[in-house]
VOGU-3710 file (C-alpha; in Angstrom, 3 decimals, decimal comma):
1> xxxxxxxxxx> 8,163/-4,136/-26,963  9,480/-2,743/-23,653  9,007/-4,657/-20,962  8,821/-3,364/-17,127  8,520/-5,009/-14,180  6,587/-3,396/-11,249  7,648/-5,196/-7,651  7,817/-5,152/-4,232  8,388/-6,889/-0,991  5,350/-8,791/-0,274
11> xxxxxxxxxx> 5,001/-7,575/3,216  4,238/-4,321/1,720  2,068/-5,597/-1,318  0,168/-6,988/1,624  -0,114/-3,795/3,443  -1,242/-1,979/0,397  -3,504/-4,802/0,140  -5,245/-4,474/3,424  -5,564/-0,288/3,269  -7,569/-0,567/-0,097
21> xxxxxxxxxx> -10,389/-3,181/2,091  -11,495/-4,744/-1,487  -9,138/-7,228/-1,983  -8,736/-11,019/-1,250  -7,055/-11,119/1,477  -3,462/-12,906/1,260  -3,484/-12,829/-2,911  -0,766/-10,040/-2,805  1,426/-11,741/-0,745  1,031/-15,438/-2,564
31> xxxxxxxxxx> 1,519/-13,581/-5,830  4,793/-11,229/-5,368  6,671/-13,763/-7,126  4,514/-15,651/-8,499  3,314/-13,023/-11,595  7,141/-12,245/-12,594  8,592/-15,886/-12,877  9,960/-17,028/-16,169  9,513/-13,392/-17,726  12,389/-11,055/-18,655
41> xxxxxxxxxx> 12,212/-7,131/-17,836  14,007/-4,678/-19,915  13,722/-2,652/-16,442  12,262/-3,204/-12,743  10,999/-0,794/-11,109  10,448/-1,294/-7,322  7,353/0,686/-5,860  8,670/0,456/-1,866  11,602/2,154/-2,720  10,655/5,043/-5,042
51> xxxxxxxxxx> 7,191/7,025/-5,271  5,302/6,189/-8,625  6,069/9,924/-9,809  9,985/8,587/-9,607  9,146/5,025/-11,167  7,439/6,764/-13,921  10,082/9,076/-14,592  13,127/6,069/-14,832  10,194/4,258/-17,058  10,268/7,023/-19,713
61> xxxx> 13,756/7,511/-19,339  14,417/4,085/-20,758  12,250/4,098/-23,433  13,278/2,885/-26,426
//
């Protein structure tokens, strides 16, 4: 298995959050953290700092 780990900040989960209108409000931001503790990535990936087109590429470039 091949683990990956899809963050970031919560202030932007949050904004994401609110732009898509069918969300809880506040679940993004109470879970940025909360959904990766205790597991252990082969790679992160961090969705505020690269478009998904880049995350996806540095996903299959790890690959096993």
């Amino acid at each position: 298995m091949f683990w990956v780990g899809v963050r970031c900040e919560g202030s932007v989960a949050a904004g994401r959050e609110l732009s898509r209108g069918d969300r809880i409000p506040g679940m993004a931001l109470s879970q940025t953290e909360l959904v990766h503790r205790g597991v252990h990535y082969d790679l992160e990936v961090d969705t505020a700092e690269a478009e998904s087109v880049e995350c996806a590429r540095l996903i299959v470039a790890r690959l096993p």
